[in-house]
C-alpha positions as CSV (number, residue, x, y, z in Angstrom):
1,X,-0.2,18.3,-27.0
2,X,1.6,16.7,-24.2
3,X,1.5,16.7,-20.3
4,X,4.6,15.5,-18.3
5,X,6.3,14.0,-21.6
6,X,2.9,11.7,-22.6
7,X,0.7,12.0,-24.9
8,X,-2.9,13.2,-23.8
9,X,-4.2,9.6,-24.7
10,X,-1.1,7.9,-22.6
11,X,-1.5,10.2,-20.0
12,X,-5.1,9.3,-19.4
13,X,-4.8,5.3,-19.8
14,X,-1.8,6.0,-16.9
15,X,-4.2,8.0,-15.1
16,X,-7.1,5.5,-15.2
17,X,-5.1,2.3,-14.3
18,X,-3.2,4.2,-11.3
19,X,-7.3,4.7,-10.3
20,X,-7.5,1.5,-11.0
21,X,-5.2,-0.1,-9.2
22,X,-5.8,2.6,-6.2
23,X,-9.5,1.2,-6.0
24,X,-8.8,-2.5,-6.2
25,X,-6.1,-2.0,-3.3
26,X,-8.6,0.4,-1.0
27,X,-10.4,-2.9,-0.4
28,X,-8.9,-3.6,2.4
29,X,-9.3,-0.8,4.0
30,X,-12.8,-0.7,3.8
31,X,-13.0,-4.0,5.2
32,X,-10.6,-3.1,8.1
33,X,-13.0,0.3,8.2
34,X,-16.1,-1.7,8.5
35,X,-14.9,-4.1,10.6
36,X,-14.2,-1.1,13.3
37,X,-17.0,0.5,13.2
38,X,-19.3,-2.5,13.1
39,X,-19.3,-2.3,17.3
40,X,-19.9,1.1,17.4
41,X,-23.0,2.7,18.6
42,X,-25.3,3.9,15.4
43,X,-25.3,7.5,16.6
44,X,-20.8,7.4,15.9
45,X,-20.9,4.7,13.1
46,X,-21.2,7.2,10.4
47,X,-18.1,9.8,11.8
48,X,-16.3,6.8,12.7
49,X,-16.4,5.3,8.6
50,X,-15.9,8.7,7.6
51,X,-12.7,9.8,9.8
52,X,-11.1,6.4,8.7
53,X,-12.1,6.8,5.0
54,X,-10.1,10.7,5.3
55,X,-7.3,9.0,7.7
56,X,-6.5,6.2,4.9
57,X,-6.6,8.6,2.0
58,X,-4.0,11.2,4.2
59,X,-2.3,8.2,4.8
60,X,-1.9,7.3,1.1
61,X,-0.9,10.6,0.5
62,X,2.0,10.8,2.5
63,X,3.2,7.6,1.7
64,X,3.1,8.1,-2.2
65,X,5.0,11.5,-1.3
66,X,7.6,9.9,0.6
67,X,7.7,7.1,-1.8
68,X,8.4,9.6,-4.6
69,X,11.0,11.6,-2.1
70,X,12.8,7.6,-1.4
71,X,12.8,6.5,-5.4
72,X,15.1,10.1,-6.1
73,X,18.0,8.6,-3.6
74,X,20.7,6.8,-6.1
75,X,21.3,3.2,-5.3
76,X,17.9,3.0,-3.4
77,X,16.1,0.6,-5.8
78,X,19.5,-1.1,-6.5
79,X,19.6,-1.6,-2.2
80,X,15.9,-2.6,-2.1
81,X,16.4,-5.0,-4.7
82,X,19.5,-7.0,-3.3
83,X,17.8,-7.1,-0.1
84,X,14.4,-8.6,-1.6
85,X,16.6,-11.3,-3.8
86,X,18.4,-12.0,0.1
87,X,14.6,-12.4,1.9
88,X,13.4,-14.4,-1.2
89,X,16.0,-17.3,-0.9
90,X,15.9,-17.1,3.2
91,X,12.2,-17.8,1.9
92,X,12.8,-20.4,-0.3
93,X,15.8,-22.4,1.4
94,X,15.0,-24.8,3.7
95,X,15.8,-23.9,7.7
96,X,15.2,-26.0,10.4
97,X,15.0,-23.5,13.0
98,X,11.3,-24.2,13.4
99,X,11.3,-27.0,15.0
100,X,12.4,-25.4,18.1
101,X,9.5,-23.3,18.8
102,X,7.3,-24.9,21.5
103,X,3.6,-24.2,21.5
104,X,1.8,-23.1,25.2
């Protein structure tokens, strides 16, 4: 039997280390969450953790939907990855530009 071209046993390791991966990157969001809420009166502490737990998921959400939507556009990854060669050597060369900024 197969699901979306896999076999069950690939579909399932695919499954598990997208999970995976999900959990490992949530991390900072609960940090950031915690880190709100940690001023908060006790009595709103609770709706406040669980409103931005539900507003990061939703957030995830639509960002893996539009994500899906962007990858569909031809040339898109082609773009993205010309542009990430450009910022990796503006990275890496040296520019003396920084010597100008003046600290108050």
């Amino acid at each position: 039997m197969e699901i979306m071209g896999l076999s069950i046993a690939q579909f399932f390791t695919a499954l598990f280390s997208i999970v995976m991966i999900d959990l490992v990157l949530a991390g900072d969001n609960a940090i950031v969450i915690g880190l709100a809420c940690c001023n908060l009166p006790k009595s709103v502490q609770l709706k406040g953790i669980i409103l931005g737990t539900m507003g990061a998921m939703i957030i995830r959400i639509l960002a893996t939907i539009a994500v899906v939507w962007l990858l569909q556009i031809k040339g898109l990854m082609l773009g993205g990855g010309i542009l990430l060669i450009f910022i990796a050597y503006k990275l890496l060369t040296k520019q003396d530009d920084h010597n100008n900024v003046k600290c108050q």
